[in-house]
ChimeraX commands (.cxc) that place a marker at each C-alpha (Angstrom):
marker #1 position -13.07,28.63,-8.54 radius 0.5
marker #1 position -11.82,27.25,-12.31 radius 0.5
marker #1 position -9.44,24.92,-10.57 radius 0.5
marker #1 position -12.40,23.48,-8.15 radius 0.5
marker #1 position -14.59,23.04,-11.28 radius 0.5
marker #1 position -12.29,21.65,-13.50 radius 0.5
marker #1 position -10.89,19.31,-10.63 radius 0.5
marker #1 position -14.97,17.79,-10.01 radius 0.5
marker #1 position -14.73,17.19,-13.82 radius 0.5
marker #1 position -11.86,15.78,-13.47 radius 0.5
marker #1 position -12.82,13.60,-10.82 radius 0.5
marker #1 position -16.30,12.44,-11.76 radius 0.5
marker #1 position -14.88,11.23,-15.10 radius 0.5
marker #1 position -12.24,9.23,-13.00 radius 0.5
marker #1 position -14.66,7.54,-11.05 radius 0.5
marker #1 position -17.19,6.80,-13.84 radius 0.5
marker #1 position -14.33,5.56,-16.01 radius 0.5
marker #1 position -11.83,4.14,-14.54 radius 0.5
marker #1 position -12.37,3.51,-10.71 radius 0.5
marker #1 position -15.21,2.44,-8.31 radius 0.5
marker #1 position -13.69,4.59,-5.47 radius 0.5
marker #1 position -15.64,7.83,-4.40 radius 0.5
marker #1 position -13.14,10.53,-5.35 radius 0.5
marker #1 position -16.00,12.68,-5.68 radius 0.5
marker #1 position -17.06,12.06,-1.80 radius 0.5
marker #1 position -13.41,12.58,-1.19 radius 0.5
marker #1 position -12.93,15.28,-2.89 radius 0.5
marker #1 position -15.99,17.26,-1.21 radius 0.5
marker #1 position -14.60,16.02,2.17 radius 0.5
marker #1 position -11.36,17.84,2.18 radius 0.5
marker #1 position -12.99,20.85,0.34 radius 0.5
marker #1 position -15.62,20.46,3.04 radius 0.5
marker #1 position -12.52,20.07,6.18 radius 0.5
marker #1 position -10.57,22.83,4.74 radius 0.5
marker #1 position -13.17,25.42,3.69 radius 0.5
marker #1 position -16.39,24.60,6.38 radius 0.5
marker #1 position -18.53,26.67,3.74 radius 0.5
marker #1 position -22.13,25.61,3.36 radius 0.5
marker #1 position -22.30,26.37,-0.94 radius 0.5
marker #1 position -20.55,23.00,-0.69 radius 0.5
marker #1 position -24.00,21.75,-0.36 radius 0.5
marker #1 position -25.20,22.54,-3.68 radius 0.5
marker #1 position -22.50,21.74,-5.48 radius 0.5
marker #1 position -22.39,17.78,-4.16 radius 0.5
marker #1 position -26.10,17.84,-4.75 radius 0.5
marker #1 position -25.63,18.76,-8.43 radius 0.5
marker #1 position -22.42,16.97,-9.07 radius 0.5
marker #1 position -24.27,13.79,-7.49 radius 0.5
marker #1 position -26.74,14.46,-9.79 radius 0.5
marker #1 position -24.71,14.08,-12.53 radius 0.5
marker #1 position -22.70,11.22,-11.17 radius 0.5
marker #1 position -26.07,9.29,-10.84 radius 0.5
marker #1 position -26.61,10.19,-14.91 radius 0.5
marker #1 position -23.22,8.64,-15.69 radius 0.5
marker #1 position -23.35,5.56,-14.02 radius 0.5
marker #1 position -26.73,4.42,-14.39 radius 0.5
marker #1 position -28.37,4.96,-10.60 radius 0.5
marker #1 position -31.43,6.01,-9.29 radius 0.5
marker #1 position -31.44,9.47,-9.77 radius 0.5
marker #1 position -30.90,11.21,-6.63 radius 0.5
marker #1 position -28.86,8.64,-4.76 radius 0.5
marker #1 position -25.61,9.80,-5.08 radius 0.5
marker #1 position -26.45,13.29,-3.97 radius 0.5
marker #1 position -28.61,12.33,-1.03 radius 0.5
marker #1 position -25.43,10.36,-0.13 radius 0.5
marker #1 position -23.18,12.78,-0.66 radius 0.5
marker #1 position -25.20,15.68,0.95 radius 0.5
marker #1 position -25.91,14.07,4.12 radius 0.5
marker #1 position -22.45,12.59,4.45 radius 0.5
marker #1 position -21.35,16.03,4.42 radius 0.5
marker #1 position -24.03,17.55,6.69 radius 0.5
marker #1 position -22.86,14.83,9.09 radius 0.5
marker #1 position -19.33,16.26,8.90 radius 0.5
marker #1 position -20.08,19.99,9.14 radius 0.5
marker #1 position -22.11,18.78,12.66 radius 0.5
marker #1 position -18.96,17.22,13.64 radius 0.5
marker #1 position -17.37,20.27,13.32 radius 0.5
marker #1 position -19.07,21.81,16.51 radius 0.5
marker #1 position -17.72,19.37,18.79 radius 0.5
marker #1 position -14.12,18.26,17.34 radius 0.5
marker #1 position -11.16,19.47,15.67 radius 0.5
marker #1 position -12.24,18.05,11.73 radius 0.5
marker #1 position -8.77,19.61,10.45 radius 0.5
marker #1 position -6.34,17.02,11.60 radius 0.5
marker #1 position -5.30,13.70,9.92 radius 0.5
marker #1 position -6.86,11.52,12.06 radius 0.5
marker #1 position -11.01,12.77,11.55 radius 0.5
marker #1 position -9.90,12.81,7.78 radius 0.5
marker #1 position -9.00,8.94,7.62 radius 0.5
marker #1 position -11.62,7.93,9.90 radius 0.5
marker #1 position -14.36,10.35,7.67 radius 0.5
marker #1 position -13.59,9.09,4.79 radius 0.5
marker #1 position -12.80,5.13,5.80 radius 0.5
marker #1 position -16.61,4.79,7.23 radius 0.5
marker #1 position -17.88,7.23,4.30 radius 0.5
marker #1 position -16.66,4.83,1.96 radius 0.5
marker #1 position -17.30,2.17,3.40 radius 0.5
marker #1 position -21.42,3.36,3.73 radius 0.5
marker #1 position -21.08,4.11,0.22 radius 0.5
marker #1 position -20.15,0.87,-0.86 radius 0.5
marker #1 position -22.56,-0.82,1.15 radius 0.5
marker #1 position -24.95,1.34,0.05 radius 0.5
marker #1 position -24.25,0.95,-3.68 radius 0.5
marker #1 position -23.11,-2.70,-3.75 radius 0.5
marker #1 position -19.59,-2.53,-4.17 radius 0.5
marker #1 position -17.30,-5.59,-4.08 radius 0.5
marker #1 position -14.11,-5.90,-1.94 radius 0.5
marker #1 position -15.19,-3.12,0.03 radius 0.5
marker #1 position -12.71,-3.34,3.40 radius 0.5
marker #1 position -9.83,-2.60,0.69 radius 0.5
marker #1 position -11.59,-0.52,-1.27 radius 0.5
marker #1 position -12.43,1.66,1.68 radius 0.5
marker #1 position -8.48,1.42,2.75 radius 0.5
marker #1 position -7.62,2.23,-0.23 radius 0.5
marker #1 position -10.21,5.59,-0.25 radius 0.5
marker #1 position -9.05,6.89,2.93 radius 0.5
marker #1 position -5.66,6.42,1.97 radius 0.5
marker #1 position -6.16,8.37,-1.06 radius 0.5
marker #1 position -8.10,11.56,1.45 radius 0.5
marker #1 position -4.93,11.46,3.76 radius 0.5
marker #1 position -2.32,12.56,0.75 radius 0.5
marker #1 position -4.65,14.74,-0.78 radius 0.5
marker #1 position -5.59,16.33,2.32 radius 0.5
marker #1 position -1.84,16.36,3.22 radius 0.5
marker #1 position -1.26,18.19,-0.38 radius 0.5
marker #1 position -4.09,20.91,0.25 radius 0.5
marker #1 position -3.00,21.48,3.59 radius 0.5
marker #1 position 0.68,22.00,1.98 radius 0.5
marker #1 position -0.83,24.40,-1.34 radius 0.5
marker #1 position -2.27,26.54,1.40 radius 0.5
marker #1 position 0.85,26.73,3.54 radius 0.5
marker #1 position 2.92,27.63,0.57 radius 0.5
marker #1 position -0.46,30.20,-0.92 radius 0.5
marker #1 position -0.95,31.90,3.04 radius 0.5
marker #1 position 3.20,32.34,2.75 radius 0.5
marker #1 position 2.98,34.22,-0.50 radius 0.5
marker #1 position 0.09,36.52,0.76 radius 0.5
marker #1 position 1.54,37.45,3.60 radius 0.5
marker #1 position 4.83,38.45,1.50 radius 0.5
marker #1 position 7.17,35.53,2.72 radius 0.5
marker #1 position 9.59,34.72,0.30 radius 0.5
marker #1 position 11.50,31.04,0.34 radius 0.5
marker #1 position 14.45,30.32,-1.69 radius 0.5
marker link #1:1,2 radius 0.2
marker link #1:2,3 radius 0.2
marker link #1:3,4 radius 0.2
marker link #1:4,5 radius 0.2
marker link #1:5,6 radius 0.2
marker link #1:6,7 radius 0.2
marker link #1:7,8 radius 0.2
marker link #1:8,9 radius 0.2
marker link #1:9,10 radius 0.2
marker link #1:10,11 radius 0.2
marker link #1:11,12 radius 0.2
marker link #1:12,13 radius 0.2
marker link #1:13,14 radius 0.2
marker link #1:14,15 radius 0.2
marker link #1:15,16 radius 0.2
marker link #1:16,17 radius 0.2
marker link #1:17,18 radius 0.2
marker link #1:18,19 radius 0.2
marker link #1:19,20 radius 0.2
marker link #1:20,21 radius 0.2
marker link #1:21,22 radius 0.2
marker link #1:22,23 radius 0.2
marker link #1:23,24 radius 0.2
marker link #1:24,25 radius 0.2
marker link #1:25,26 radius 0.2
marker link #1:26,27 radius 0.2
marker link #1:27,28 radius 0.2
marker link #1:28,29 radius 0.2
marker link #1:29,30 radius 0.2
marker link #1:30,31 radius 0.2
marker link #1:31,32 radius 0.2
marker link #1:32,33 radius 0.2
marker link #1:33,34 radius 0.2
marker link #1:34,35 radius 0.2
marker link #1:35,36 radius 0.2
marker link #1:36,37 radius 0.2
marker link #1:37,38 radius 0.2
marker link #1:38,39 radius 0.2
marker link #1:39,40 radius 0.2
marker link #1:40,41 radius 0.2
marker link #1:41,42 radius 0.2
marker link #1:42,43 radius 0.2
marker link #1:43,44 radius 0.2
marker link #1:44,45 radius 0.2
marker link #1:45,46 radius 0.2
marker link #1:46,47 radius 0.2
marker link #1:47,48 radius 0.2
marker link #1:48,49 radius 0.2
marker link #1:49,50 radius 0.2
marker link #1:50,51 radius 0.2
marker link #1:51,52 radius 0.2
marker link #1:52,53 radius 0.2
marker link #1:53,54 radius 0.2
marker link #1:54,55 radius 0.2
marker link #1:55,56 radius 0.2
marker link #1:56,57 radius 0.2
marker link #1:57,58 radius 0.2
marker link #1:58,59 radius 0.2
marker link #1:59,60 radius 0.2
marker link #1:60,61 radius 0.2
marker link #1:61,62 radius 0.2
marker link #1:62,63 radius 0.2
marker link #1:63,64 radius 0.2
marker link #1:64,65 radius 0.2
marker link #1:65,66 radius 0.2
marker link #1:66,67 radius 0.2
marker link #1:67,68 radius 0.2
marker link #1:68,69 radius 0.2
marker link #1:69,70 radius 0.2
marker link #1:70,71 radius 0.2
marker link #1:71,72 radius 0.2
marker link #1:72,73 radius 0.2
marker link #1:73,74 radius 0.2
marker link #1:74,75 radius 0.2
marker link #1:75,76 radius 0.2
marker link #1:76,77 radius 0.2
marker link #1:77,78 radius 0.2
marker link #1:78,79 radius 0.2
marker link #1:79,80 radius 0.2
marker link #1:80,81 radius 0.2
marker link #1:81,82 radius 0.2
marker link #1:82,83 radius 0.2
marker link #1:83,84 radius 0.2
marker link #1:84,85 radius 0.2
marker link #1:85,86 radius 0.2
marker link #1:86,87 radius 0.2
marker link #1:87,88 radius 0.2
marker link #1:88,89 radius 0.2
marker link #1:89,90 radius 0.2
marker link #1:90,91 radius 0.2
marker link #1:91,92 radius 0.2
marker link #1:92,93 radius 0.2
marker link #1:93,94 radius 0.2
marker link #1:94,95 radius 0.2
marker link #1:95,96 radius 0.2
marker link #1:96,97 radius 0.2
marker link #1:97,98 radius 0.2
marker link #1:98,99 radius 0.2
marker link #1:99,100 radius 0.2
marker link #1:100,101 radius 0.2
marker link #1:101,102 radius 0.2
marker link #1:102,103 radius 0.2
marker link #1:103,104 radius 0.2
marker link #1:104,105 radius 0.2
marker link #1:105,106 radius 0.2
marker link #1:106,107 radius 0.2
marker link #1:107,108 radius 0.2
marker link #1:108,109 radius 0.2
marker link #1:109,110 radius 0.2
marker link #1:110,111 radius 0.2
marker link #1:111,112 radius 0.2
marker link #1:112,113 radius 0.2
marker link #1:113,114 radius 0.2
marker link #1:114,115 radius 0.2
marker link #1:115,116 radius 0.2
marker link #1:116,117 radius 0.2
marker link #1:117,118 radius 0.2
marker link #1:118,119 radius 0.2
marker link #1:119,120 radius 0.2
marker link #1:120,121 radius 0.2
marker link #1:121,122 radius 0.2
marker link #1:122,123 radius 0.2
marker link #1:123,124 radius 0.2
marker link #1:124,125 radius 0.2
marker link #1:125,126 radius 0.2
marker link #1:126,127 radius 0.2
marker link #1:127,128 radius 0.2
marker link #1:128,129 radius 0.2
marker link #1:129,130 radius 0.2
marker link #1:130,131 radius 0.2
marker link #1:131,132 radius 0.2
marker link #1:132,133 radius 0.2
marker link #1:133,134 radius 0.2
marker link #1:134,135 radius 0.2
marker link #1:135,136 radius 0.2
marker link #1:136,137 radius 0.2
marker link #1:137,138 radius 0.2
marker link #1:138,139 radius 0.2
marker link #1:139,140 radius 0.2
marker link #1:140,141 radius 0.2
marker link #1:141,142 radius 0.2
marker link #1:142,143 radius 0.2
view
C-alpha cells in the first residue's frame, strides 16, 4: 500500500513539474488492468483532486477525467481480455490523447505516442514484479 502511495506522489509531482504527460492516468491504468478493484475509484478522484490544485484547473476536471476514463476500462473488462499489451497501448494512446484534447495540450499525436509508450514498459515491469512476487509465494526459488 506504502509503495502505491508513495509512487502517486511520486508521479503527480512528475507531471506537475517536469512533464505534461498523464503519468497519473497511466499509472491508474495499469493499477486499474492488473488489480480490476473498484477502491481505484476513490483514489483517482482524490488524487485528481489534487492534481487540479497543483496545476491551476478547474477543480474537478482532472478527476472527472480520470474517473470515467477508468469506469470506461473496468466496462471493457466484461467483454475483452484488458491484461494483454495490445488493450494497454491502445487504452492509454486514445486516453491521452482525450486528455490532451481535453486540456489543451500541444503536440499531442507525439505526446500521446510517447504516453502509451511509457504504459507498455511499465505495464511490462508490473507484469514482471508480479511474476517474480507470485514465484516467491509459492516457494520457487531461482538462482
Amino acid at each position: 500500500m506504502w509503495f502505491f502511495v508513495i509512487s502517486i506522489l511520486i508521479l503527480m509531482l512528475l507531471q506537475t513539474s517536469v512533464t505534461t504527460l498523464p503519468l497519473v492516468l497511466l499509472f491508474f491504468l495499469n493499477t486499474e488492468v492488473l488489480s480490476k478493484k473498484t477502491w481505484i475509484f476513490p483514489i483517482s478522484f482524490l488524487a485528481g483532486l489534487v492534481l487540479d490544485v497543483l496545476l491551476l484547473n478547474p477543480l474537478g476536471k482532472t478527476s472527472l477525467f480520470l474517473v470515467i476514463f477508468l469506469f470506461i476500462i473496468l466496462l471493457y473488462d466484461k467483454k475483452f481480455d484488458i491484461k494483454t499489451f495490445h488493450f494497454v497501448f491502445l487504452a492509454s494512446f486514445i486516453g491521452s490523447l482525450i486528455y490532451f484534447v481535453a486540456f489543451q495540450v500541444s503536440n499531442i499525436l507525439t505526446q500521446a505516442l510517447i504516453s502509451a509508450i511509457i504504459a507498455i514498459l511499465s505495464f511490462w515491469i508490473l507484469i514482471r514484479l508480479n511474476r517474480i512476487d507470485t514465484k516467491r509465494k509459492a516457494g520457487f526459488n531461482e538462482t
